[in-house]
C-alpha positions in Angstrom: 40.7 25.8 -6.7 40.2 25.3 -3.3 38.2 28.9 -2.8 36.4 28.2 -5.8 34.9 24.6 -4.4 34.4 26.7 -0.5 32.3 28.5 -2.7 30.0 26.1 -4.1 27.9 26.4 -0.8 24.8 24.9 -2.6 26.8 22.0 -3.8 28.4 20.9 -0.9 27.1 20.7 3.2 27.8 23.5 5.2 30.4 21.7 7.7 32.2 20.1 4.7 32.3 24.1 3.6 34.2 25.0 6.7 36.0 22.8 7.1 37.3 23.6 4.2 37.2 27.5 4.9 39.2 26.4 8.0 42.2 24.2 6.0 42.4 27.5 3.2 42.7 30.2 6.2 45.4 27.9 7.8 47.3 27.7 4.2 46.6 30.9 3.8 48.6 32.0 7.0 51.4 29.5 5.8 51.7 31.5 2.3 51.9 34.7 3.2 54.6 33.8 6.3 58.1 35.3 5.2 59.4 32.4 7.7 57.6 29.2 6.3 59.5 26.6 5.5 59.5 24.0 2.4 57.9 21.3 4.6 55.2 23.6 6.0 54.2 24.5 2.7 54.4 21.0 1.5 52.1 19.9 4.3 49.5 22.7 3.5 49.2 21.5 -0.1 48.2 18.0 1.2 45.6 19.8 4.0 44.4 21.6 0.9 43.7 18.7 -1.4 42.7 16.3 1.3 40.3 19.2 2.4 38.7 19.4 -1.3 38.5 15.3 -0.8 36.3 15.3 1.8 34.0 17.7 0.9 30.4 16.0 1.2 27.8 16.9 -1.6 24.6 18.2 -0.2 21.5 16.0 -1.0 18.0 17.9 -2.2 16.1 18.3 0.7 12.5 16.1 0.3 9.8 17.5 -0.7 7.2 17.4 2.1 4.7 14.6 1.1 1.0 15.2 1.2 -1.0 12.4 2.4 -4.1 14.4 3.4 -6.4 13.2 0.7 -4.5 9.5 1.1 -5.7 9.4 4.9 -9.5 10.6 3.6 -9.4 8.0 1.2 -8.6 5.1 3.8 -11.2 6.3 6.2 -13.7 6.0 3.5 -12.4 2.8 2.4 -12.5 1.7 6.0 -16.2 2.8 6.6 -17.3 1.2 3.1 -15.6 -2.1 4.8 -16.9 -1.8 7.8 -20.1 -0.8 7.7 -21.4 -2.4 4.5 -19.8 -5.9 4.5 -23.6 -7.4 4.3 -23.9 -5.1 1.5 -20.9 -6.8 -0.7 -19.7 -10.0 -1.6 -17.2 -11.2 0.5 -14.7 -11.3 -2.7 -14.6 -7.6 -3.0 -14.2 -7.0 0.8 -11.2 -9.1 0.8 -9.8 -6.9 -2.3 -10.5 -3.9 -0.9 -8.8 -5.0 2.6 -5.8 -6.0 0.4 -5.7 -2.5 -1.0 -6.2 -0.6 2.2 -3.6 -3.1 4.0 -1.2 -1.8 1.1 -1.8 2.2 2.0 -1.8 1.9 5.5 2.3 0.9 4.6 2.4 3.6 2.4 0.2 6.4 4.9 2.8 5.2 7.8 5.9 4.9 6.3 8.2 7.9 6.8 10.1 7.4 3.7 7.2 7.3 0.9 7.2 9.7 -2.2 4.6 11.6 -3.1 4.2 9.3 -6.5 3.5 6.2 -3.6 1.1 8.4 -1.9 -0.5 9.6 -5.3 -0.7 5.7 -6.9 -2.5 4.3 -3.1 -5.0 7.0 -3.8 -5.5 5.5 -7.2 -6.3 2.1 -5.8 -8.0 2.7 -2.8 -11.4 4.3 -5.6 -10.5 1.6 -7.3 -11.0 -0.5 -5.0 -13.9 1.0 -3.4 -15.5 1.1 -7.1 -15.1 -2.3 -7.7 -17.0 -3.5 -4.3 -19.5 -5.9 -5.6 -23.3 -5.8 -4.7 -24.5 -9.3 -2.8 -26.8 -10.7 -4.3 -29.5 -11.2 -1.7 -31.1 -14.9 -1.1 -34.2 -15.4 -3.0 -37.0 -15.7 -1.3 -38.5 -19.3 -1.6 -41.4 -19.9 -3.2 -44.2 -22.1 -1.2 -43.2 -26.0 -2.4 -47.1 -26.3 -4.4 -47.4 -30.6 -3.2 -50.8 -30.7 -4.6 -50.3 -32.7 -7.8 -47.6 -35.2 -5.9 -50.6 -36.1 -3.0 -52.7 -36.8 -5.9 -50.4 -39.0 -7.2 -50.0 -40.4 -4.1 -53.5 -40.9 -3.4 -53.8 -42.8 -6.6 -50.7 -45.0 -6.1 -51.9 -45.6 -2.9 -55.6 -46.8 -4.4 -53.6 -49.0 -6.7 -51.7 -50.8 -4.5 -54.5 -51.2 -2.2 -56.7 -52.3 -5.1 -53.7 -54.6 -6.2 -53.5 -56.2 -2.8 -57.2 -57.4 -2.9 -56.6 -58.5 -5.8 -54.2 -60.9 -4.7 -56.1 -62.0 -1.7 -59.3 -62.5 -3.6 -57.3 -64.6 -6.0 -55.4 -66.3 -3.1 -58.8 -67.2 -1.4 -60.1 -68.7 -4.5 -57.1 -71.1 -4.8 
């Protein structure tokens, strides 16, 4: 059993392997030895089992992640940010710093899958699709005052009119 798990090199790390390789050759020795005693052998049987014990499984090694088209994608998120943030409304800028605030974590973090890498791609054109034109300012039309100075003129006349009215009828009293 114990040669059969040594030989499970893809299951198990290499220095869990020897030294396991290393407790079988010593057991090995105490076996074939016309002189070993009951307690020798006694003692390799727990060296063997504890040996099987400790063996360590391997974990996959990572697959390298690919953040070459996550990097281009925050660049040209950056420079649609940057240079056009008269050009947007200042709703969508905010979103699309949320977004490339997000895959910056992602883009620098040593531990992100590739899935992270793939779904920050995903939201950065998303983001940079979603930017919103400004509207710009209208432009304003000339204030047209002609038909309020002729009303003005013409309350003016009244009240000037009224107020000789009331002197003439003053003076006659």
């Amino acid at each position: 059993m114990a040669r059969e798990e040594a030989a499970k090199t893809d299951k198990y790390t290499a220095e869990s392997i020897e030294n396991l390789k290393a407790v079988i050759a010593e057991a090995e020795k105490v076996y074939n030895s016309e002189e070993a005693t009951q307690e020798q052998v006694n003692e390799q049987i727990v060296l063997l089992e504890k040996g099987i014990e400790a063996l360590e499984e391997s974990k996959p090694e990572p697959k390298p992640v690919d953040k070459g088209v996550l990097e281009q994608k925050l660049s040209a998120a950056k420079k649609e940010e940057a240079v056009k943030t008269d050009k947007y409304t200042a709703e969508s800028i905010e979103n699309l710093n949320a977004v490339i605030a997000e895959a910056e974590k992602v883009y620098n973090s040593e531990e992100a899958t590739q899935e992270q890498v793939n779904e920050q791609i995903v939201l950065l054109e998303k983001g940079i699709e979603a930017l919103e034109e400004s509207k710009p300012e209208p432009e304003p039309k000339p204030v047209d005052k002609g038909v309020l100075e002729q009303k003005l003129s013409a309350a003016k006349k009244k009240k000037r009119q009224r107020q000789i009215n009331i002197r003439q009828k003053v003076s006659k009293t």
